[in-house]
C-alpha positions as CSV (number, residue, x, y, z in Angstrom):
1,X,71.6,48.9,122.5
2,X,71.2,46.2,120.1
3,X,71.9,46.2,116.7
4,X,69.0,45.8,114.6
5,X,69.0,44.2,111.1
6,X,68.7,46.3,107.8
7,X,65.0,46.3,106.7
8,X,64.0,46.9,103.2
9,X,61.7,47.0,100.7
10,X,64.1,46.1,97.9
11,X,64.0,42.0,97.8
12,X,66.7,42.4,95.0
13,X,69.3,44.1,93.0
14,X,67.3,47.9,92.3
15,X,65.8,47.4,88.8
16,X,66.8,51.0,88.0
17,X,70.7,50.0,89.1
18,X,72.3,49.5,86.0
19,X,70.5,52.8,84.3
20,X,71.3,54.7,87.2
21,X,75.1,54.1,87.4
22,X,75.6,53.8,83.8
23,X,74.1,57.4,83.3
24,X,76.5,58.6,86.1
25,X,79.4,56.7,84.4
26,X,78.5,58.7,81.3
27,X,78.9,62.4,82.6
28,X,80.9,64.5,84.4
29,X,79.1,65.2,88.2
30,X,79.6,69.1,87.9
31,X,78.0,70.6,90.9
32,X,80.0,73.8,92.0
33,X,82.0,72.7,95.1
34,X,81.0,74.0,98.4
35,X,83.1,76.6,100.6
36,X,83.1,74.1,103.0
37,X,84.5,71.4,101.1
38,X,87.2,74.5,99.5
39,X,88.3,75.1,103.3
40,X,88.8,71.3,104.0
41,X,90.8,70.4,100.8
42,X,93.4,73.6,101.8
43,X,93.4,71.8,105.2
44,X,94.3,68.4,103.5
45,X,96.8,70.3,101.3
46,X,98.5,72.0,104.3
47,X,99.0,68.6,105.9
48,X,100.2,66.6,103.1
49,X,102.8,68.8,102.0
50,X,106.8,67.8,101.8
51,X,105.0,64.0,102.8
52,X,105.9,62.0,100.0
53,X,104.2,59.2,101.6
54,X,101.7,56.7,100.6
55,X,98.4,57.9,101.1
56,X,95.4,55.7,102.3
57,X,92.0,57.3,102.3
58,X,89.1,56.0,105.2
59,X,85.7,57.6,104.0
60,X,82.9,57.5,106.3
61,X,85.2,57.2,109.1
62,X,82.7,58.2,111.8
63,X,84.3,58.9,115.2
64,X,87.8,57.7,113.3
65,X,88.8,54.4,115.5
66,X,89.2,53.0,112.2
67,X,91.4,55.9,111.0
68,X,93.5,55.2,113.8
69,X,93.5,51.4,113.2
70,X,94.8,51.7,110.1
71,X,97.5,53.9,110.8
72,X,98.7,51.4,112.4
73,X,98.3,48.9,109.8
74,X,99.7,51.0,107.4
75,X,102.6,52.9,109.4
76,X,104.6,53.8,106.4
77,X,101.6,55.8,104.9
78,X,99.1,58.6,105.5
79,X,95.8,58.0,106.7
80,X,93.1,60.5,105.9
81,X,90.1,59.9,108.0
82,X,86.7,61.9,106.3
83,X,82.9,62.0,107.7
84,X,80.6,64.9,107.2
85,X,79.2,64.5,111.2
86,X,80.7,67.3,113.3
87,X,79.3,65.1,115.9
88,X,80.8,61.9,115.2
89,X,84.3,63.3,114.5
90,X,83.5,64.9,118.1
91,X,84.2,61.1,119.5
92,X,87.5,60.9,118.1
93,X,89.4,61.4,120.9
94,X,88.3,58.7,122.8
95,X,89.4,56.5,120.0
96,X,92.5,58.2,119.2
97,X,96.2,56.7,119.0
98,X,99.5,58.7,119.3
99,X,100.7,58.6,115.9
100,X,101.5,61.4,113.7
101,X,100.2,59.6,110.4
102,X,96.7,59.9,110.5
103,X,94.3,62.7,110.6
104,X,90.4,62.8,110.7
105,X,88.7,65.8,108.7
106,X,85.1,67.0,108.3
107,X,84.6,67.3,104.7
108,X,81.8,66.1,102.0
109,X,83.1,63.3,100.1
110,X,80.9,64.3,97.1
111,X,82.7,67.2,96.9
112,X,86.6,66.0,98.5
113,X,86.7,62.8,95.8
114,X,86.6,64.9,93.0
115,X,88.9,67.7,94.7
116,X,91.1,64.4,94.9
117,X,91.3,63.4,92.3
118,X,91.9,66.3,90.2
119,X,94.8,67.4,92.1
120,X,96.4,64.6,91.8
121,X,96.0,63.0,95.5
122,X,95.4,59.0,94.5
123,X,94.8,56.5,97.5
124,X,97.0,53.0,97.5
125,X,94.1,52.1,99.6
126,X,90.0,53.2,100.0
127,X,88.7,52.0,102.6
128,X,84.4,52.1,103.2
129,X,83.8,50.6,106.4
130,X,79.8,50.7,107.0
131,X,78.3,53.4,105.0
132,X,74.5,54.6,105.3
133,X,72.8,51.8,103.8
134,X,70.0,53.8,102.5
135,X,68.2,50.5,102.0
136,X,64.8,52.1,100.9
137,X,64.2,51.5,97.2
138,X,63.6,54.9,96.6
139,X,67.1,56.3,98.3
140,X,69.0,54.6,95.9
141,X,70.8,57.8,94.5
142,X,71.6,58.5,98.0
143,X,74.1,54.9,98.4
144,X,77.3,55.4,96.6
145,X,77.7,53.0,94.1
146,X,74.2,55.4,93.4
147,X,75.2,58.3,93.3
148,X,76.9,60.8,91.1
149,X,80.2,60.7,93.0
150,X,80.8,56.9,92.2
151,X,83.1,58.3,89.0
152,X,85.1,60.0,91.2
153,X,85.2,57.2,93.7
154,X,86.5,55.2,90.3
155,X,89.1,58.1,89.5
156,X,90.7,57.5,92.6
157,X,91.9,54.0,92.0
158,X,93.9,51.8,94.5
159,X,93.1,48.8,96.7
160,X,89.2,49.2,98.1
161,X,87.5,47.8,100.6
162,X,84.0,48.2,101.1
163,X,81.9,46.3,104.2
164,X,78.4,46.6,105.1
165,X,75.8,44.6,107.2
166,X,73.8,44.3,104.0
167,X,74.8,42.1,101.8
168,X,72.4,43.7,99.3
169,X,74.7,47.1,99.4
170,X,77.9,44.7,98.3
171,X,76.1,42.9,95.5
172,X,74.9,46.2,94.2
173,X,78.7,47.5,95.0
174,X,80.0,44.9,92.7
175,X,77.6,45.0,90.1
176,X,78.3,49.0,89.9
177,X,82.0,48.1,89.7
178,X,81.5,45.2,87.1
179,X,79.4,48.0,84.7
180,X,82.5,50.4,85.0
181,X,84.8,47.1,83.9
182,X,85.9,46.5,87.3
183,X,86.6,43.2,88.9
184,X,85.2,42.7,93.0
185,X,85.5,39.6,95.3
186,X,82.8,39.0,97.5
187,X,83.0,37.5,101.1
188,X,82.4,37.0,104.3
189,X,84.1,40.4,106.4
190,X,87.5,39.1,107.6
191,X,89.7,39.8,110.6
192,X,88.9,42.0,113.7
193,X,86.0,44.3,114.2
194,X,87.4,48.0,112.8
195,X,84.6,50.3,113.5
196,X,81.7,50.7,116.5
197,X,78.8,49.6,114.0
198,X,80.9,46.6,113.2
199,X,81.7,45.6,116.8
200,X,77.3,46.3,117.4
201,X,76.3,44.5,114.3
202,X,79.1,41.0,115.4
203,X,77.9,41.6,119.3
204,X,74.0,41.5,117.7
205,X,74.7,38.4,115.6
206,X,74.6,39.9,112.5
207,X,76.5,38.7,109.3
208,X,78.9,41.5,108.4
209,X,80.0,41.5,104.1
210,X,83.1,42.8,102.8
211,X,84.2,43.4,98.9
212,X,87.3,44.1,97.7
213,X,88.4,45.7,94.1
214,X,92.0,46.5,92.7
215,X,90.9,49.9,91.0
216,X,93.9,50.6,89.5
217,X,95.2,54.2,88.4
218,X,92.2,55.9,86.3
């Protein structure tokens, strides 16, 4: 099936951007956590313990070939794969490499970054390969750099790399970063294909972005 190009009705960067993330920057997202997301942080515990290894965190991670990429990219760390599809996670195994570094969990990252975070568990490196666009100017609480979570995204610090098929979703990325005093490159996505969207959107023609941001220790 070919790939088809974003659509949107936003020609620019959301005139209700800067309001929107600055607010979020501002308080504390305190929604009680889910049971869910409670069960799936014990599960992450479990497997990190008596690993002092670096850790390197791939959210979004869909059916997880990218997990399992960079597990081998990054043998001498962890590699936490998280997606909240059942479905997609499903479609691991036929992506999946024998190596005991990486592991793919069903979790909600608006809940599992701020479980993160306040225990401690801090990435070296963030990777978010292809989110949901949500390119509808009205969804624009729904996209990350959107949506109360992006503080806790922040919190985590380390080396992130973000990569979309709409370069809208970086510039708003980097203007989201830039408000929280964060530095971003912008560019053309470099090296080999890491996820099924990314080999679709390449095999369709499309123009893939990446940005990438030092975030530092919060």
């Amino acid at each position: 099936m070919t790939a088809r190009a974003v659509s949107s009705n936003q020609p620019g960067l959301h005139d209700k951007l800067d309001e929107v993330v600055l607010r979020h920057l501002a308080h504390d997202f305190k929604k009680p956590y889910a049971e869910h997301s409670l069960a799936a942080f014990s599960e992450l515990e479990k497997w990190l313990a008596g690993r002092s290894r670096p850790l390197v965190l791939d959210s979004c991670c869909g059916v997880g070939q990218s997990t399992a990429l960079l597990a081998e990219r990054h043998p001498e760390a962890l590699v936490l794969g998280v997606d909240k599809s059942a479905h997609r996670l499903g479609k691991h195994e036929h992506y999946a490499l024998a190596r005991d570094n990486y592991l793919v969990l069903r979790a909600d990252l608006n809940d599992l970054w701020r479980l993160m975070a306040e225990h401690g568990y801090f990435p070296s490196h963030h990777y978010l390969l292809y989110p949901n666009p949500w390119p509808k100017a009205a969804h624009l609480g729904r996209r990350w750099h959107g949506s109360p979570a992006f503080k806790a995204l922040l919190a985590l610090g380390g080396q992130l790399q973000l990569r979309s098929n709409w370069q809208l979703y970086v510039e708003e990325f980097a203007r989201a970063l830039s408000l929280a005093g964060k530095d971003a490159v912008q560019s053309e996505a470099k090296g080999a294909a890491m996820t099924p969207f990314e080999h679709k959107y390449r095999a369709a023609g499309q123009q893939c972005w990446q940005l990438d941001a030092d975030l530092g220790a919060d």
